[in-house]
C-alpha positions, 0 to 999 in steps of 0.5 A: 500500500502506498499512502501519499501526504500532499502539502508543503510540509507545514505543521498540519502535514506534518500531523498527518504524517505522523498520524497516518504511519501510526494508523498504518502501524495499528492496522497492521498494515505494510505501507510506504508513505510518501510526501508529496509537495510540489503544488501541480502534482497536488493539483493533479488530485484534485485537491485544493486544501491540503493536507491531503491524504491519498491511499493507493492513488485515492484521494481520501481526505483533504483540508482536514487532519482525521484522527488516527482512528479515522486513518486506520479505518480507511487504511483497513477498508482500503486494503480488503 
């Protein structure tokens, strides 16, 4: 599984960063997470606000940082 964090690196992605590897690590899950900071790959999502998190090239969250809980669910319902 790959898990991109899109944003510029502020404190907010860097937030979701670190939730997202914790809620991989809860669900048990092999991921590489990747950040991703130049603004047209941003774009290219789709995604207006960061941070954004993307799961296996889908867009899962933008402009909020979930809870690790959240992640976790996601990355679980996105690995069946």
């Amino acid at each position: 599984m790959i898990i991109k964090i899109l944003g510029s690196g502020c404190a907010n992605c860097q937030k979701l960063e670190k939730r997202a590897r914790e809620a991989a690590k809860k669900a048990g899950i092999d991921a590489e997470i990747v950040k991703v900071q130049d603004y047209v790959d941003i774009m290219g999502y789709g995604v207006m606000s960061t941070p954004g998190l993307v799961v296996d090239e889908a867009v899962k969250v933008s402009g909020r940082v979930p809870s690790v809980e959240e992640i976790a669910t996601i990355l679980r319902a996105s690995n069946s």
